[in-house]
C-alpha positions, -999 to 999 in steps of 0.1 A, spaced: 775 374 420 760 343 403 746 329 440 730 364 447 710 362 409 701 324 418 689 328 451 669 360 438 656 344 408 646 313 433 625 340 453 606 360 429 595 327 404 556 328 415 532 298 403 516 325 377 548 331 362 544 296 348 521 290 314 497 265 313 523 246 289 549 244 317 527 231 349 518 203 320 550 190 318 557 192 354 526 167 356 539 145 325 576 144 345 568 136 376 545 108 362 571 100 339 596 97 365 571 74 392 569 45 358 611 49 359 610 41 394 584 15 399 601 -6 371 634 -1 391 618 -10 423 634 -47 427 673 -35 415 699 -42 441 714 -1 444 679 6 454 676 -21 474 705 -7 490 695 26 492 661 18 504 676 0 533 696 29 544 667 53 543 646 25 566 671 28 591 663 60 604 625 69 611 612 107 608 578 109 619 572 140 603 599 130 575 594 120 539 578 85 527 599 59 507 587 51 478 562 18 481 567 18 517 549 30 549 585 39 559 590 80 567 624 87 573 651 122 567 640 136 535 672 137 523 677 100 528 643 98 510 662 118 483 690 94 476 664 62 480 637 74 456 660 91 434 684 58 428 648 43 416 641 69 390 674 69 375 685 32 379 666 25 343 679 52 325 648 56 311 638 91 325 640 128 311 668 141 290 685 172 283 717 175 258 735 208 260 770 216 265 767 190 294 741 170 291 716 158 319 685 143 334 667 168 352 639 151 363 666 138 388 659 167 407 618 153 413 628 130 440 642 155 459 615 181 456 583 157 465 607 143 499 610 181 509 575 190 498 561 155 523 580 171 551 573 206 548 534 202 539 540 221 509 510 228 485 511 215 450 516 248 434 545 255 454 562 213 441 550 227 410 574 259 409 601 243 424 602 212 401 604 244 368 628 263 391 652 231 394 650 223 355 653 258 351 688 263 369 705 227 361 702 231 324 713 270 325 743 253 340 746 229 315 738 254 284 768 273 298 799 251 302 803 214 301 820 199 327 829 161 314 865 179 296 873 189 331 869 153 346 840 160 362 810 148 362 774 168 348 755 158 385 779 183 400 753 208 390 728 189 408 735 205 443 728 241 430 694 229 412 683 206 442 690 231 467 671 256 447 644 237 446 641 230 482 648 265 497 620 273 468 599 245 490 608 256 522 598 286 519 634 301 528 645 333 534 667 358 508 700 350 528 691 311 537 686 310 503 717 324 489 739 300 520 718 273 507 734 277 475 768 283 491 771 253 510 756 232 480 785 244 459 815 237 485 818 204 492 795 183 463 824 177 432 813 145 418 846 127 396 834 116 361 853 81 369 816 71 376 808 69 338 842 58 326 850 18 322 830 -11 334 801 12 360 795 2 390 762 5 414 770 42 416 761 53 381 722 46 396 730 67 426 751 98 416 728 121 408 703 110 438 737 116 463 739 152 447 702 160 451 705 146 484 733 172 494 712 200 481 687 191 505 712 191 536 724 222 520 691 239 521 687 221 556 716 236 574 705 265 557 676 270 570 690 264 611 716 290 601 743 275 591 766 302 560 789 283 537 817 300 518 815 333 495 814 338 471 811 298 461 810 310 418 839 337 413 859 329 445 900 328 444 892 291 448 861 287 438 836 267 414 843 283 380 879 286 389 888 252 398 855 231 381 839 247 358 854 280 340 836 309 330 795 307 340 774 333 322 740 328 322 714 345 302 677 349 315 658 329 331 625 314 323 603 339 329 625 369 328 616 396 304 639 398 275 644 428 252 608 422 237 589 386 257 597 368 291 620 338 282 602 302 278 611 279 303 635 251 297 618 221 308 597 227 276 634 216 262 635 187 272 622 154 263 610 122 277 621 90 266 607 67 245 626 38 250 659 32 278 685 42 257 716 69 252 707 101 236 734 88 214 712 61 200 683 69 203 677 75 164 687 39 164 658 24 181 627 28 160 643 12 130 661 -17 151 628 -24 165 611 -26 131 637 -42 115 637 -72 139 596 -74 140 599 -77 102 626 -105 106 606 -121 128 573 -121 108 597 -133 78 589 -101 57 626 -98 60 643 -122 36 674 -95 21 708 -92 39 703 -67 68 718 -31 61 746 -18 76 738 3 104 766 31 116 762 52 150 779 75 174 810 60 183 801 58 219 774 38 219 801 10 202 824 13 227 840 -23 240 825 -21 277 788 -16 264 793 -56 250 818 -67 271 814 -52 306 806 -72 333 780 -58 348 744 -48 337 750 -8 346 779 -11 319 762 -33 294 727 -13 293 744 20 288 777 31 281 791 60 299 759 87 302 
C-alpha cells in the first residue's frame, strides 16, 4: 500500500542520506522563501491570516513571522505560509502537475519551534516534503480532474512533520491517512478573476497535514487504506499513483538524486509559463528607455495562458499579477 511505502520511506530517510548538494538547497530555500515572505509581509490575506494565528497564544507553540506572538503551529502554518506564497515569487516545480514546494517550509520550521527539533532533523524533513509532493506530481496531474495541485500538500506536510516529530511507524502511516481523507482542494481557486484564497491554499493544506500529524501523534487512525480504497484518493481524485524510488533509494546501479535538486528558484514573480519572457522584456524596455531603441518593437508570442483576458482585465491584483498558477 502507497501509505505503508510513505510512512516507511519517512522513517528510514537519515540526515547522511542527504549529499552535501541537497542540505545546500535546503539552506538556499528556506532563505529563498523568508525574502518571499518579508516582501509579502504588509498584503491584506496575510494580514488576515496573521490575525487569526494572534488570537490564540501557545506558550510552547510556534512564532509568527515578525512577531513575538507564539501560537498553534498549525495556525503558524497557514500565517507564515500565506506570506511565502502571496508573491508568487518562491520555488517552482513543473511536472505532470506542477507545484511550489517550498510551500511545505512554513509548515516544517512551525513544527520544528514547537517540538525543539534540531536543525538536521528541519533539514531532512524539508528534502522528505519536496521529496514526496513532487513524486506526486511526476505521477498524475490533478488540474484535468478539477482539482487542484495543493491537494498533495497534506501528504508532503504531514510527512514532513511526523518526520519532525519524531513519530512512530503507525502514527506515521495514520498521519498520512487522515491527511488524505478530508483535504480535496477544488481547482475553482485558480479559475476566473482569484480571490484572497489563491495566497492561502497551499498554506490551508500544509496546515491540515500538521493537524493530521497532530491527531496522529495523540492516537487518533484515519481511514485505510486512504490510496487504493473502494473510495479512495486514486479512485475518486487522482487515478493510478505509481511511484518510482525515492531520493536516496538504491536503484539498479546508484541511490536516486533527490528532487529538490529539480527544482528552481525564481528569478523574477512570474508564471512558469512566462518566464522565458522576462529577461528580454526587461532588456527591451531598459533599451527603450535609454533611447537605444529607435526600430518598431518585435512581435512577441507566448503560452496562451499567460494572455488570458483576466490576467489584464481582472479586478483584483491576485488575478492581474498571475493568471491561474
Amino acid at each position: 500500500m502507497l501509505a505503508d511505502r510513505l510512512s516507511r520511506y519517512c522513517q528510514s530517510l537519515c540526515y547522511d542520506d542527504l549529499p552535501s548538494a541537497v542540505v545546500h538547497e535546503v539552506k538556499r530555500r528556506v532563505l529563498d522563501s523568508l525574502g518571499c515572505a518579508l516582501g509579502a509581509w504588509n498584503a491584506l490575506p496575510c494580514r488576515i491570516a496573521r490575525r487569526v494565528g494572534q488570537s490564540v497564544q501557545a506558550a510552547e507553540g510556534a512564532t509568527l513571522w515578525g512577531t513575538n506572538h507564539k501560537t498553534l503551529p498549525d495556525l503558524a502554518t497557514f500565517a507564515n505560509g500565506a506570506l511565502v506564497r502571496y508573491l508568487d515569487f518562491n520555488d517552482t516545480y513543473l511536472a505532470k502537475e506542477p507545484a511550489h514546494p517550498s510551500d511545505n517550509i512554513a509548515a516544517i520550521l512551525a513544527v520544528g519551534e514547537a517540538s525543539r527539533a534540531s536543525g538536521q532533523r528541519v533539514i531532512q524533513a524539508i528534502a522528505l516534503a519536496y521529496e514526496v509532493q513532487c513524486r506526486l506530481c511526476d505521477t498524475a496531474a490533478l488540474r484535468p480532474r478539477g482539482w487542484d495541485h495543493v491537494t498533495y500538500g497534506p501528504f508532503s506536510s504531514a510527512l514532513a512533520a511526523a518526520k519532525v516529530m519524531k513519530l512512530s511507524d503507525a502514527q506515521t502511516l495514520q498521519a498520512v491517512n487522515l491527511a488524505g481523507v478530508a483535504n480535496i482542494a477544488l481547482r475553482q481557486t485558480r479559475v476566473g478573476d482569484l480571490s484572497m484564497w489563491k495566497a492561502c491554499a497551499f498554506s490551508n493544506a500544509a496546515r491540515n497535514g500538521v493537524f493530521a500529524a497532530m491527531l496522529a501523534q495523540r492516537g487518533m487512525t484515519g481511514p485505510s487504506p486512504i490510496f487504493e480504497g473502494e473510495k479512495g484518493f486514486m479512485k475518486l481524485v487522482s487515478g493510478p499513483l505509481e511511484l518510482p524510488l525515492f531520493g536516496g533509494e538504491k536503484g539498479p546501479s546508484e541511490p536516486l538524486t533527490f528532487k529538490i535538486l529539480d527544482t528552481y528558484i525564481k528569478r523574477y514573480p512570474e508564471t512558469s509559463k512566462s518566464a522565458a519572457l522576462m529577461s528580454p522584456l526587461k532588456s527591451s524596455a531598459a533599451s527603450r528607455k535609454s533611447g537605444i531603441l529607435t526600430r518598431e518593437r518585435p512581435p512577441i508570442t507566448a503560452f496562451p495562458t499567460v494572455w488570458l483576458p483576466p490576467c489584464w482585465t481582472g479586478r483584483s491584483r491576485c488575478t492581474r499579477s498571475r493568471p491561474n498558477i
